[in-house]
Structure formats: C-alpha cells, structure tokens
VEXKE-429865 format. One line per field, with one value per residue (C-alpha): x, y, z; residue number from 1. Coordinates in Angstrom, 2 decimals, padded with zeros to 5 digits. Each point is the difference from the previous one (the first is absolute). Example, Ala and Ser with C-alpha at 12.3 -4.5 7.8 and 13.67 -1.06 7.14 Angstrom:
BEGIN
x <- (012.30,001.37)
y <- (-004.50,003.44)
z <- (007.80,-000.66)
pos <- (1,2)
END
This chain:
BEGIN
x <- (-017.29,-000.61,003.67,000.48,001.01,003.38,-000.23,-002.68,002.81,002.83,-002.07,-000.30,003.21,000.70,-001.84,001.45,003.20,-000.65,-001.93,003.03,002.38,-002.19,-000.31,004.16,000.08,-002.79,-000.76,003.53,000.01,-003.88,000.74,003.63,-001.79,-002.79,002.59,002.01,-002.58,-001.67,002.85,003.10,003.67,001.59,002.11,003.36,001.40,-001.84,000.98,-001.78,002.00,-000.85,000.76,002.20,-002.48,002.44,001.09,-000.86,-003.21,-000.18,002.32,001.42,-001.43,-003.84,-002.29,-003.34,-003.17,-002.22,-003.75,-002.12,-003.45,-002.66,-002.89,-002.31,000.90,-002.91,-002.65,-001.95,001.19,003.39,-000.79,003.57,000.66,003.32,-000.34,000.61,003.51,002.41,002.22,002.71,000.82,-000.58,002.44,-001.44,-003.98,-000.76,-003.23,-001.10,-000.92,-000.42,-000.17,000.59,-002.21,000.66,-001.57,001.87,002.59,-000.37,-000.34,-003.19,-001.83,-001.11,-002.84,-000.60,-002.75,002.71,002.96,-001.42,-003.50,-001.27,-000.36,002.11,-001.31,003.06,000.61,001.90,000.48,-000.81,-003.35,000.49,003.22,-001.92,000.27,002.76,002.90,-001.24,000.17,003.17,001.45,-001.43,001.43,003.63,000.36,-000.97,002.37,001.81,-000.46,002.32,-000.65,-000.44,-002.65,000.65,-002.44,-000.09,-000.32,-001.51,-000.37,-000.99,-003.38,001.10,002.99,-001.10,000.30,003.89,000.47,-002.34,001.41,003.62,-000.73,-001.20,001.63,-002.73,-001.35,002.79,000.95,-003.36,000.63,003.12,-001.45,-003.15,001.49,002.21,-002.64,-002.54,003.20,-000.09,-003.05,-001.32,002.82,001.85,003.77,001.06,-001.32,000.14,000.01,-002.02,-000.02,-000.58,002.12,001.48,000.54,003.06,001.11,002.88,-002.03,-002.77,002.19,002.52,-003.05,-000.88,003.43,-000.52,-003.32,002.01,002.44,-002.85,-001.59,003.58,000.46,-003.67,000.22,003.86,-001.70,-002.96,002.51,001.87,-002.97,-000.96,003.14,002.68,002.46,002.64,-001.30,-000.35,002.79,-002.42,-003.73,-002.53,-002.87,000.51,-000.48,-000.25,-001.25,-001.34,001.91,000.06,001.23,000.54,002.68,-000.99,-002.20,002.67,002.80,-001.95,000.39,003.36,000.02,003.38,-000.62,-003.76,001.81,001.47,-003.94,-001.72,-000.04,-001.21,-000.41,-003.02,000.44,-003.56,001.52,-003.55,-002.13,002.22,-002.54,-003.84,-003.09,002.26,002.26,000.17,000.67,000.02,002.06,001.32,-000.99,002.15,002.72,003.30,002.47,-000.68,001.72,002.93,000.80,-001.12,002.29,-002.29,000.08,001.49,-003.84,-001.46,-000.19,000.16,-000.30,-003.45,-000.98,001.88,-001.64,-003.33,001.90,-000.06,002.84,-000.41,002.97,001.37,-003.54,-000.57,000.96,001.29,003.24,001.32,-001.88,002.14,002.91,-000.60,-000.27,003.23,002.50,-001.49,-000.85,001.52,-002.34,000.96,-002.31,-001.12,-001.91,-001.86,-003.13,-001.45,-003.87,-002.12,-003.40,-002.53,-002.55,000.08,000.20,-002.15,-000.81,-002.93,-000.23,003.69,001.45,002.51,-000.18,000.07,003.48,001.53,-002.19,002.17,000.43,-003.46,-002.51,-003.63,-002.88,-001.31,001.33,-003.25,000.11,-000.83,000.37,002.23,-002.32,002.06,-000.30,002.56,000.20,-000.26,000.90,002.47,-002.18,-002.14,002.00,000.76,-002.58,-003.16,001.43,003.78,002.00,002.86,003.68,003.28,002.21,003.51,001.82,-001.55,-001.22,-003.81,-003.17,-002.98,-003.19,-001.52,-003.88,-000.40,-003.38,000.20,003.25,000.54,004.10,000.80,003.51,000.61,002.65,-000.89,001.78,002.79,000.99,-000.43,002.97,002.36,-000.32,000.65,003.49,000.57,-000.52,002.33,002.41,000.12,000.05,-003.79,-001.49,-002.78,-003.47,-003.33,-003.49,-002.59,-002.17,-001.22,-003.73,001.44,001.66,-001.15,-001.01,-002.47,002.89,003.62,001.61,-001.58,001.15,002.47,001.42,000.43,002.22,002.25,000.76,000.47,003.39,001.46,000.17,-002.45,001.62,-001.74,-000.08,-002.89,-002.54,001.24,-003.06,000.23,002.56,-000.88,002.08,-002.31,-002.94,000.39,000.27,-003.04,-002.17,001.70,-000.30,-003.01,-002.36,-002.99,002.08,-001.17,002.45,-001.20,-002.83,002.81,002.47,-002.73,-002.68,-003.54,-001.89,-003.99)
y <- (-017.93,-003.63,-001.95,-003.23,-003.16,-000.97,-002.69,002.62,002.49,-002.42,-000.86,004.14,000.24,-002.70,001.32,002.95,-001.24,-002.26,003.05,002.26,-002.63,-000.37,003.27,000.50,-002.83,000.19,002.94,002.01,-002.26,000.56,003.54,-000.48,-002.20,002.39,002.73,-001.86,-000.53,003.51,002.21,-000.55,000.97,003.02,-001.75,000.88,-000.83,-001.92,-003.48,-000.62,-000.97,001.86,000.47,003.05,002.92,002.02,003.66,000.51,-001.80,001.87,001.25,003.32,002.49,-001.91,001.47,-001.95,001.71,-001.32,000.64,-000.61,-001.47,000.06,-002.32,002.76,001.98,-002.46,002.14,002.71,003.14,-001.05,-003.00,-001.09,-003.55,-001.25,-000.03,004.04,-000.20,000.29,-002.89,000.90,002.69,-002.65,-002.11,-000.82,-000.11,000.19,-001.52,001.65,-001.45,-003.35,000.40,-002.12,-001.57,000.93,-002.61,-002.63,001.72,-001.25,001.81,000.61,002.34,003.22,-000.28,-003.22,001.16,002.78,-002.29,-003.23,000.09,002.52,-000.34,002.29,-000.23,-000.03,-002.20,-002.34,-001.07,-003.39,-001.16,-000.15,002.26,002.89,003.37,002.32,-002.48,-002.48,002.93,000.73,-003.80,000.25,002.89,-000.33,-003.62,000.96,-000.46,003.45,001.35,000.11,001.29,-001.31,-000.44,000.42,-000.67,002.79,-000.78,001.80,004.62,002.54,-001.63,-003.40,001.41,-001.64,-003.98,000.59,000.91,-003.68,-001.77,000.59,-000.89,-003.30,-002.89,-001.76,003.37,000.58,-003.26,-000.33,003.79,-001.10,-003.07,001.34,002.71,-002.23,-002.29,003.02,001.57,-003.10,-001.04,003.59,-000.22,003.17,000.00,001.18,001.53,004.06,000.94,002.71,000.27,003.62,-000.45,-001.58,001.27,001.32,-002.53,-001.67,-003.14,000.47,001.53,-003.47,-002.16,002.19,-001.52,-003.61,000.46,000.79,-002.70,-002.70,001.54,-000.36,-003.65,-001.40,001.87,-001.51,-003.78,000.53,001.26,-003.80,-001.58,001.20,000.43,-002.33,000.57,001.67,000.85,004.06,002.17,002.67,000.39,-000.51,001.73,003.77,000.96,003.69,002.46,003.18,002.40,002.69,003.18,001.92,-000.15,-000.49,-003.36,-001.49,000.38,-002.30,-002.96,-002.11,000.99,-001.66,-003.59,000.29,000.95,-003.36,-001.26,002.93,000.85,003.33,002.22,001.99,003.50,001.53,003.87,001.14,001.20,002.43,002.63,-000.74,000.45,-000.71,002.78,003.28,002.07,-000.59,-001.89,-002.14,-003.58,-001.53,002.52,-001.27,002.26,002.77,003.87,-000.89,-002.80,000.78,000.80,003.03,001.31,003.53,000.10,001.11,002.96,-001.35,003.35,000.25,-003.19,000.56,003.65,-001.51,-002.53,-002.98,-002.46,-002.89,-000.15,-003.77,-001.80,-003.60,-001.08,-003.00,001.35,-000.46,-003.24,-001.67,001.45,-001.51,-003.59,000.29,001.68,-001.05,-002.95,-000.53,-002.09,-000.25,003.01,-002.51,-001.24,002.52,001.36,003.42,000.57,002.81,000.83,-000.47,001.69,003.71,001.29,003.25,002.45,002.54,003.79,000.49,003.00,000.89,002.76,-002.41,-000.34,-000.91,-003.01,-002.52,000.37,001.79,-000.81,-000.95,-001.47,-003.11,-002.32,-000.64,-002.28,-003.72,-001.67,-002.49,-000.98,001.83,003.60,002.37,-001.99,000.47,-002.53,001.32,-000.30,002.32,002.58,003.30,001.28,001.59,003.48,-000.83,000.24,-002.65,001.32,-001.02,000.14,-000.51,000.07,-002.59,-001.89,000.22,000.84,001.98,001.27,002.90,001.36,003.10,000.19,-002.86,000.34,-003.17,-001.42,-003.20,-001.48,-002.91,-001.45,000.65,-000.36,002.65,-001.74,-003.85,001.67,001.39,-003.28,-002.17,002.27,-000.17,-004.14,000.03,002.27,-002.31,-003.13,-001.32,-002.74,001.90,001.28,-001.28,001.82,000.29,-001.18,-000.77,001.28,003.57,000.15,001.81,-002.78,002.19,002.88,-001.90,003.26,000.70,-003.78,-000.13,-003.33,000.67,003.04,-001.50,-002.81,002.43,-000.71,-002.59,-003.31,-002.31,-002.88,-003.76,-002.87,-002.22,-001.51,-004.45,-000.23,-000.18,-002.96,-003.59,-002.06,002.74,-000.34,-004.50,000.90,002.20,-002.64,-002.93,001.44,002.06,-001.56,002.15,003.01,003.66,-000.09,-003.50,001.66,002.38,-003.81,-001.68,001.73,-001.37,-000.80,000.30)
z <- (068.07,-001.20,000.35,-002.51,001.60,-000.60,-003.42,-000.95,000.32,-001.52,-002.59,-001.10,000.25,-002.30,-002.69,-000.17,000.03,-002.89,-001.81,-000.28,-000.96,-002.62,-000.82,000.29,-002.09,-002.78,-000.40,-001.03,-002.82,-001.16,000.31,-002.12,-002.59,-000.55,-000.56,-002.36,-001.86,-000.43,000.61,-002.01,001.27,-001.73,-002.26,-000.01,-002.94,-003.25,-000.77,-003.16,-003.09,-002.98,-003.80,-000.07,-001.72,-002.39,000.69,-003.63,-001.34,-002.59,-002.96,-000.02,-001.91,000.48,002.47,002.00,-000.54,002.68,000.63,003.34,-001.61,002.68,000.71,000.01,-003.34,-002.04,001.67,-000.43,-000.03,-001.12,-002.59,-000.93,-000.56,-000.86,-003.88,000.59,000.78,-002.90,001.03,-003.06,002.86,003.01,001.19,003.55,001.29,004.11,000.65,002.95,002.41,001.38,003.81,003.04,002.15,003.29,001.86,-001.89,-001.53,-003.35,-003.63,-001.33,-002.85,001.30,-002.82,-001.97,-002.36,-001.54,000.67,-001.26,-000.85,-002.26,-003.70,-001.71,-003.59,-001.43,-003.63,000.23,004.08,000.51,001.35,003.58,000.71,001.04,002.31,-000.14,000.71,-002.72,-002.22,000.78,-000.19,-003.49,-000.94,001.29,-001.94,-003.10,-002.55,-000.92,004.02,003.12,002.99,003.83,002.02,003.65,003.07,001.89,004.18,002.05,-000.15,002.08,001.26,000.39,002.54,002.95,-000.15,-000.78,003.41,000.96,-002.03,001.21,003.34,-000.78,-001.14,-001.68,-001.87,-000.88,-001.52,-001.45,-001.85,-001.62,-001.20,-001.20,-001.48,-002.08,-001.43,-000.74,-002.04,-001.94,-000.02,-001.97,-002.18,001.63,-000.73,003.26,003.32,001.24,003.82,000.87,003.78,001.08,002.35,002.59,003.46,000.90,002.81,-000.65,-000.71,-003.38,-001.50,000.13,-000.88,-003.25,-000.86,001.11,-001.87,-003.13,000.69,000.38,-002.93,-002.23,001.02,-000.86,-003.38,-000.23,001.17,-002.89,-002.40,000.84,-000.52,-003.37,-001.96,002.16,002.96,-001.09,-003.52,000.39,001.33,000.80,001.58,-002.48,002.12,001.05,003.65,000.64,002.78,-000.05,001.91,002.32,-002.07,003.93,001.85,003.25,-001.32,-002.15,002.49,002.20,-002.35,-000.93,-003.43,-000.45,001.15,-002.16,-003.05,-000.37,-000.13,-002.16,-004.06,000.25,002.49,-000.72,001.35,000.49,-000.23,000.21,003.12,001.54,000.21,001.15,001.87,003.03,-000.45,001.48,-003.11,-003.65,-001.95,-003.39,000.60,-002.41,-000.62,-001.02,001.55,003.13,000.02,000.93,-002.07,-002.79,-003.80,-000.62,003.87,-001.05,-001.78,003.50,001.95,003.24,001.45,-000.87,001.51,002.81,000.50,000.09,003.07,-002.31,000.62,-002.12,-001.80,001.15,-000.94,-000.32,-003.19,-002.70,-000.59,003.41,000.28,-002.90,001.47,003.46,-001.92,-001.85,002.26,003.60,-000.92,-002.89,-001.82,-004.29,-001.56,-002.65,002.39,000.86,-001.61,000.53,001.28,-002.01,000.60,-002.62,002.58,001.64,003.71,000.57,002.59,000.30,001.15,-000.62,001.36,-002.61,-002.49,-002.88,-000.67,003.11,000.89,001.73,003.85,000.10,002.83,-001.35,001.21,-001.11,-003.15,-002.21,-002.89,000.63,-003.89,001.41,003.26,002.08,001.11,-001.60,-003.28,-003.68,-002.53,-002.42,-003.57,002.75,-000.34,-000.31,001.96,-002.36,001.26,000.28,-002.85,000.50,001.34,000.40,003.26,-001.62,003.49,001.53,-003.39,000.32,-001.58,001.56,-000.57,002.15,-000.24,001.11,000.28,002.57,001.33,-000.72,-000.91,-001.28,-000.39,-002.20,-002.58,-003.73,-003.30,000.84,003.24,-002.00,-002.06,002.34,002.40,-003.08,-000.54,003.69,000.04,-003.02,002.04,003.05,-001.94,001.82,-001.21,-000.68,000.74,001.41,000.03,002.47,-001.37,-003.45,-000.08,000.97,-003.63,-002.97,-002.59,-002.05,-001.15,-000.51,000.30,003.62,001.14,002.31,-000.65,-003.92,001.44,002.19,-002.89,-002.58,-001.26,002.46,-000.82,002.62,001.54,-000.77,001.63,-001.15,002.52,000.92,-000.70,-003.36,000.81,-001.20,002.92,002.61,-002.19,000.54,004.14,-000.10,-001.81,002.12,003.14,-000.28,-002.01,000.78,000.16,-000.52,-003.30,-001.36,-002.53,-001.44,-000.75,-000.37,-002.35,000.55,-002.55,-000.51)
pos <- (1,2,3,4,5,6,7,8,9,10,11,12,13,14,15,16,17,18,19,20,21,22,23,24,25,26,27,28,29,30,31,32,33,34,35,36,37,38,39,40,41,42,43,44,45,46,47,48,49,50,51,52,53,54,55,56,57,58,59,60,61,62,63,64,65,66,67,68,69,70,71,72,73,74,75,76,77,78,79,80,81,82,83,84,85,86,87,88,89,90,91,92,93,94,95,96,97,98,99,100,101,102,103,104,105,106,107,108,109,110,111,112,113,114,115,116,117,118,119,120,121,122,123,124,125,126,127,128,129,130,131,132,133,134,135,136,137,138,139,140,141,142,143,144,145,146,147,148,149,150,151,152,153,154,155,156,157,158,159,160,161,162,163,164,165,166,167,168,169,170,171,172,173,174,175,176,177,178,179,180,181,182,183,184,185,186,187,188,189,190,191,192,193,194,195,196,197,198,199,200,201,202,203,204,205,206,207,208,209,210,211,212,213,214,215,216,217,218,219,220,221,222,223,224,225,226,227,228,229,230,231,232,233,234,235,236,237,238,239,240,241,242,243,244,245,246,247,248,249,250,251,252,253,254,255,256,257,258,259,260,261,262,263,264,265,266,267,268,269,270,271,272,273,274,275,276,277,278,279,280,281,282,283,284,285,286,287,288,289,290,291,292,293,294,295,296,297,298,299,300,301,302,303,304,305,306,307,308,309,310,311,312,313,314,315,316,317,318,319,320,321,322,323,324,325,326,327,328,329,330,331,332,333,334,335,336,337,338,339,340,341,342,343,344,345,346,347,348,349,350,351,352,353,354,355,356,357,358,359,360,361,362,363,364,365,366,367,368,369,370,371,372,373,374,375,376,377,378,379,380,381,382,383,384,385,386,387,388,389,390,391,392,393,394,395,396,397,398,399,400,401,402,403,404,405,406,407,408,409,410,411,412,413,414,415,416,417,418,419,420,421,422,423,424,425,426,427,428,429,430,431,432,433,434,435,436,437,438,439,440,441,442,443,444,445,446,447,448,449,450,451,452,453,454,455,456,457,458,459,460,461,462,463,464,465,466,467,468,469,470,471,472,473,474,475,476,477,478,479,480,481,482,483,484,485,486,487,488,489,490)
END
C-alpha cells in the first residue's frame, strides 16, 4: 500500500478539518432556513386581531336560504344558469369552486369559460360582464334584489393542495392573499372553505384555523380600506366553512377558537350512506332510530330478526347537537346541509319494505358524474313510486324490477327540516346544489318548500355600496366588475 508523504498527509488532513467545520457551521442553518421556509411551526395559539363576528347575524325569527351554484351546472345535460334560481327565496349563492394551485398555492378558476367567459344571453347584462359570475354580479345588484354571493374554496377534488399549502410558508401566504383579491376582484361578498378535510394530527387541523384567522384579518384590512378604520362595528364580508356533519371528523377541529372567525357554519348533513358502505342506507336523513320523535313508528324486531343493527346511524340531528352543546357554538349560526341529489344502490336484498341496512351489489346511476347518483328533478325512479321514511325524515324510491333503492330529501323532508331549524333556532338552510332542484314544477322544488311560510333573512350584497363601488373603480380600474359600473357604450 502506497503511504503519502508527510505535508501530503498534513495537507489531507487539513481539508477535512476545514470541510466539517464548514459543514457544523453552514450547513445546520441551510437546513433550518429551508425548513422555515417550507414547513411552518404548529401554531399554538392565533395572534391575529379581528373584528368580533356576532353570535347573531341575523334577526330572530329570519332564516338564510343558501344555495351551492356550481361551475359546471351551464352544461349539457343539466343547462341551469343562474337566472333559474328564484332569488325572492335566496338569501345566499356558493359559487363552487375556485380551487388552489398547488404548486403555488394561490386561488384560481377551476373553469374560466363558465366562470368568466361565456355569453349568457341574458337582457340586460352589460357588454363585457359575462359567464356565470357576471351573471350573478348582475343579478344580485339590481335594484329590488338581495342576496350574497360567496366564493366557494376549494371541494372534494381540489382536497389535496390544503395539505401543501400548510406546510409552506410562501403557499400559504400566497393562498390567503390570492384568495382575498380574487373575492374582490369577482365581486363575491365573502369567501366559503371547503377543505375535505384535514388530517387528524394535531397540526392541519390548527392551521385550518390560522387559515381562517388570516382570512378574517385581510377581509377586516379591505373592509378599512374601503369604508374607514373604525367606521363598521361588524365584518362586512362573510367567511364561512363547510363542515364535517361526523363526529369523528369534526371533533378533530377547534371549533371553539374558529367560531370567533366564521358566519356560518355550513353543516353538509348529507353523504352518510354510499358506494363506500357496507349496507344500505339514508344519505341525508335527519334523525337515526334512536333519536328520532316518531321512533315508536318502527318495529325494530323485524329488523333486528333479519340481524340488522342500524339503529344509531350517521345523521344531522346529532351533528347540530354536537355544535351547540360540545362546542357550544350560537345555533344561529349554523345552517343545515340537504341534498338536492340522491344516493342509490343496486340488487338490494330487501323485501321492499325494509330497505335500509340491506347488502346489494353495485350502486348504478351516474346523473351527477359520479357513480351511485341521481339528481333530484331525476327522481323517483320510472318504476318507484316516491315514499316517505318518517323516522329518520327521508324520501326513497325503490324499482323492483331492478332492485334498485334510492334515498334522497324531497318536499316532505324540506318541511319537517324547516320546523326542526325553527325548533332549534338555526340560522337556516343551504342546498347542494342548485341544478339538482325542480325549476320546471314549483310544487316539486325543494327550495320553494323549505321557504314556505318563514320569513328569509336579508342582507344586501356591499356591492351595491357607492363608497365600495369608488374603491373598486379606484383601485381596480380594469377590474372584472368595471363593465357592470361602468356601462360601455357602442
């Protein structure tokens, strides 16, 4: 073996001497830096001042009727556009859904030709304010109507960038800022989380509430800037989530420290039965066997001789109930989900009137693009006369020839959860989603039956406000809303 000569040998040694004192020295802070930068600390506590959101927005005695429009209701086969909605029955509209980019973490349209672009051919928008959300903007400032537009963030496809964007400092900065100026920028009156949902670690769960936090104290900084410091007691722009209507999901979040943040919580009481479960089931039922007023209506022995033990289902009843006495968040601010869309199974193995808790095979339907689906103006089924489950508050429609049940809200249930938001002093309602509803036959439509004889809540859009109106023009002069202030001519 070749030996090195001694200043050969010093010199080696030298070198690697100086190259881990380097390394000790340099590169424990590259390493710290590059952390700091894409992974944020938990946060323990939230130091952002806000505008203190009332327990109360809204009088007693007037409910919210919300609606979830979606980006993809203007096309075929559903052909809605927002002119459909009765907005006499409307007091709130969730355009769903701008997303988030996950490389960069800002807000973006999840389809600009429906969202921005396409001509909607309706008399008397503006040239230039066009798609579905210059529809909209023209519709909620006319004189004579009041209701809210909200941006919608996020949804069930767009789940994955939350958990990016959380880790990173600059995504995540870049998402609350983005997310602000696109609010304003398409004339929305307020922004709606929708992130489905965060993990259960101890740590997304505390930056879903930093996130609303942020979001609060940019809308209170805007707010400043348009009307004055000082000059509103209350926020102007409405920040609300929609929320986890299962336990095990929503006891994972600090509902308690959010609520000083949110407007509404949005409960989405829907999907507890689907293509993922086991056995059949009511997807949007409002109470389960055990809970329910009209529980003496069921034989449980019969169920329970077939081995069916379903009796302590998912369902919106305990939801609400988890929000006001665990967590006790003010009812009036909380607005229950209900399904404008149906949940089906195929080859049921009931005998037709014991349907629920049934094994089949298979889920068919597919109106809404997703297996298992039918829209609700889809329904009853051709060969399934429409019923009523009373106990758990559902309607459902069961073919024989195909075996084929379908669970879904309808006019009967629209009633009895308008008696039971009235009962537990809600807010309100919301739907899911607008194109599902029956516009063609008003006594079909589920939103005409829930308002039937309550009196809906308003709150115009600030839009329609002349100091906002000056900041939109000053500050945006080639703005998305500039056409609808500014009429062109020619």
């Amino acid at each position: 073996m070749r030996r090195f000569s001694t200043p050969v040998y010093t010199i080696w040694i030298l070198i690697l001497v100086t190259a881990i004192v380097l390394e000790m020295t340099f590169l424990p802070k590259l390493i710290k830096e590059k952390l700091s930068r894409r992974i944020r600390p938990q946060p323990q506590e939230v130091h952002e001042e806000t505008r203190p959101v009332p327990d109360t927005p809204y009088a007693d005695g007037e409910y919210t009727v919300g609606v979830y429009y979606s980006s993809w209701s203007p096309y075929k086969p559903r052909l809605h556009f927002p002119r459909d909605i009765d907005f006499h029955r409307v007091t709130h509209v969730y355009y769903a859904f701008f997303v988030i980019d996950g490389k960069t973490g800002k807000i973006e349209s999840s389809d600009q030709w429906s969202d921005t672009k396409m001509q909607m051919n309706l008399t008397g928008v503006p040239r230039g304010l066009t798609g579905a959300i210059g529809e909209l903007n023209y519709l909620k400032t006319r004189p004579g109507t009041d209701f809210r537009l909200i941006m919608a963030i996020g949804g069930w496809s767009n789940r994955e960038p939350f958990h990016k964007i959380v880790r990173d400092e600059e995504k995540f900065n870049n998402f609350i800022d983005s997310a602000i100026d696109a609010m304003f920028e398409y004339g929305f009156d307020g922004i709606d989380l929708d992130w489905e949902f965060p993990k259960d670690d101890g740590y997304e769960p505390q930056m879903y509430l930093e996130m609303c936090s942020r979001l609060r104290h940019k809308m209170d900084e805007l707010e400043d800037s348009i009307w004055g410091a000082g000059a509103t007691t209350e926020p102007r722009f409405h920040l609300s989530m929609a929320t986890p209507a299962f336990p095990q999901t929503l006891g994972t979040f600090p509902v308690e420290e959010m609520n000083k943040y949110l407007s509404t919580w949005n409960m989405m009481t829907y999907d507890y039965h689907g293509a993922w479960s086991e056995r059949t089931g009511y997807h949007s039922n409002l109470y389960n066997a055990t809970n329910s007023p009209n529980k003496s209506h069921l034989d449980k022995r019969r169920y329970e001789d077939m081995g069916i033990d379903n009796f302590d289902e998912l369902n919106a009843h305990d939801a609400v109930v988890m929000m006001t006495e665990q967590f006790k968040v003010n009812p009036r601010k909380i607005a229950l989900g209900m399904a404008a869309y149906g949940r089906g199974f195929t080859n049921v193995r009931g005998n037709g009137d014991q349907l629920i808790g049934q094994k089949y095979s298979g889920v068919g339907g597919e109106s809404e693009g997703e297996p298992g689906m039918w829209l609700y103006n889809q329904l009853p089924l051709p060969n399934g006369p429409e019923q009523f489950d009373d106990v758990w508050v559902s309607a459902y429609s069961y073919d024989p020839d195909t075996k084929t049940f379908v669970a879904y809200d309808n006019v009967d249930s629209m009633k009895i959860k308008k008696d039971y938001v009235k009962d537990k002093e809600l807010a309100g309602a919301f739907l899911w989603e607008s194109c599902g509803d029956n516009f063609k036959d008003k006594d079909r439509s589920l939103v005409r039956a829930f308002t039937e004889n309550i009196k809906v809540a308003r709150k115009p859009t600030v839009y329609k406000d002349s100091k906002l109106i000056q900041y939109y023009l000053r500050t945006k002069p080639d703005g998305f809303l500039v056409p609808m202030y500014r009429p062109m001519n020619g």
